[in-house]
C-alpha positions, 0 to 999 in steps of 0.5 A, a space after each residue: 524536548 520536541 523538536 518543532 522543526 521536524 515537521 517542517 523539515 518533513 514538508 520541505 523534503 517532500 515538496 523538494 522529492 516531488 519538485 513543487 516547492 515555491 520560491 519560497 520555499 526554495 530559499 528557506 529549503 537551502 538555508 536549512 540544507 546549509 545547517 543540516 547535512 543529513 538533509 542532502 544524504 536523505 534526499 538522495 536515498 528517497 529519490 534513488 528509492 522513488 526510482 526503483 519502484 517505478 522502474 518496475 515493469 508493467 502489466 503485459 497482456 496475455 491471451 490463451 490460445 486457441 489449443 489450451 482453449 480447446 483442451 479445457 473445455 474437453 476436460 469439463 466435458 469428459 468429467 477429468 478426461 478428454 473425450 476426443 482421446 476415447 476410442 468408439 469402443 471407449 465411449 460406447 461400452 457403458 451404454 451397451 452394457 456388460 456381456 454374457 451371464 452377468 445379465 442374464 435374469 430368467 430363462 428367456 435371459 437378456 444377451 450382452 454385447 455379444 450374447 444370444 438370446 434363445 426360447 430356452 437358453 440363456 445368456 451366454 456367448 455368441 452361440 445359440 443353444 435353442 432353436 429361437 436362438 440368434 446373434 446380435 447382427 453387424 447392423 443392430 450393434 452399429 446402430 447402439 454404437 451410433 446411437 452412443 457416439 452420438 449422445 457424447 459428441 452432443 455433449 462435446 459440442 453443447 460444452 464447444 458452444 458455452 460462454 467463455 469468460 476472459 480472463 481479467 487482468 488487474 485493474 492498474 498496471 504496472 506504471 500505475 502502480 508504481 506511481 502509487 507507491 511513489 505517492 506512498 512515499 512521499 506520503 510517509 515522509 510527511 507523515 512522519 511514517 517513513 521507513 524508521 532511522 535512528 533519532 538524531 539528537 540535537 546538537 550540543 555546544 554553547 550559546 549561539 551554536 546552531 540547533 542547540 537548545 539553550 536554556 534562558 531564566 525568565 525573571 519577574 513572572 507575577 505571582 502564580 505564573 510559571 514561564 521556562 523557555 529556551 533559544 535555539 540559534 538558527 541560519 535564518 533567526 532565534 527560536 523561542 520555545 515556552 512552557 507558560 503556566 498561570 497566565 490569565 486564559 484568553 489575554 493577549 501576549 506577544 513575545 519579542 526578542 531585543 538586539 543590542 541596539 535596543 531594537 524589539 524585533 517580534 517573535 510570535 503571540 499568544 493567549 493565556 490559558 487554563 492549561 499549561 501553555 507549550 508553544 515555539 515562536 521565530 524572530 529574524 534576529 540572529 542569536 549573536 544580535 539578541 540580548 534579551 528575550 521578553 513577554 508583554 501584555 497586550 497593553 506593552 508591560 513587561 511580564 517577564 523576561 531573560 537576558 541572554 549571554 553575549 555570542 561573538 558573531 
């Protein structure tokens, strides 16, 4: 059978975690922590969970500094290498080509970073084998190697110059975030989505014993009705839980429970239904007070109705 009073028991526990139960909701919070212990034990392991999350730290700010800035940027330029750790002599042999023979192409060959070029020789060492034949000066390979030093750092400094984009830090920092998770918490505990924990079963004694559930037989239904129900005694009252089946759909019924004195002391209402009819109703009567347990139409005749044993207060 369902337990009707877990969703409520839910709400309070979470209004109780976040500190916004009303007055009333105080009073009946106590009278349901005096008849269910593992209310307080619940409680606290929320509220110590609550306070581990949101001990967590926050988000810290961290700029990169100017040197790894630097070293990046060289990086992208040189293509893997950075370009200021080359020599001269690094940066300027692949625009000045390969030496000697390897380019040479005819017989007027074409010299190397060191080669000569001749009317009638070819491309060789630094010595000449015509007479036209002469070394590449001091001043003419200064100005290649110039000419490629020159072409790397425009380069390095165009990269220098690109945009840098900041590095972006999360959207929520840590004392945000562990706000969110509180929110979350409490979320599953009304939700009924909680971390899972065993079902506790509900109590089992005699008549009167509180949270048990206690079968009652409803005498005299007319024909073609079906009505089962149960009590359940309460710190705060009697529940009755009802499956109707039969009653006309859309009539009115109220259900009252009556103590020993005679007095009717009203438990809730309801309409009839096409369909089976499952519902629980409250009276603020204590079950050692009632006797009886009755169903009226709206006109005040008794539909049907069950006599509940005696229960010593």
């Amino acid at each position: 059978m369902t337990d009707h009073s877990a969703d409520r028991r839910g709400e309070l526990i979470a209004a109780a975690l976040v500190g916004e139960l009303t007055a009333r909701e105080s009073a009946e919070f106590e009278r349901m922590r005096a008849s269910d212990p593992t209310i307080d034990a619940e409680l606290a392991e929320l509220r110590a969970l609550t306070g581990q999350v949101s001990g967590r730290p926050e988000w810290l700010d961290a700029t990169p500094s100017d040197g790894l800035r630097d070293a990046v940027l060289a990086i992208g330029a040189g293509g893997g290498v950075d370009s200021r750790e080359l020599g001269d002599g690094d940066r300027a042999t692949p625009a000045g080509g390969q030496a000697g023979a390897d380019d040479a192409d005819g017989p007027t060959g074409a010299a190397g970073s060191a080669g000569a070029v001749g009317s009638t020789g070819t491309a060789g060492s630094a010595d000449a084998d015509g007479p036209a034949g002469a070394a590449d000066s001091p001043d003419a390979i200064d100005a290649r190697n110039g000419a490629d030093e020159t072409g790397g750092r425009g380069e390095a400094d165009e990269a220098d110059e690109a945009p840098v984009t900041p590095l972006r830090r999360p959207r929520f920092g840590g004392a945000m975030l562990a706000g969110i998770a509180a929110v979350g918490l409490v979320v599953g505990v009304v939700g009924g989505s909680f971390l899972p924990r065993p079902e506790t079963p509900p109590p089992v004694g005699d008549p009167g014993t509180l949270g048990a559930v206690e079968p009652v037989d409803f005498q005299g239904e007319p024909v073609g009705v079906e009505i089962d129900g149960s009590v359940v005694a309460h710190t705060w009252g009697t529940e009755t839980l009802l499956t109707v089946n039969g009653l006309p759909s859309g009539e009115f019924y109220s259900v009252v429970v009556v103590d020993a004195a005679g007095e009717d002391v009203g438990s809730g209402t309801f309409l009839g239904s096409e369909v089976e009819i499952n519902c629980a109703v409250n009276a603020a009567a204590l079950r050692e007070e009632v006797t009886s347990v009755e169903i009226r139409a709206e006109s005040g005749d008794i539909v049907a109705s069950a006599a509940l044993p005696r229960v010593e207060g």
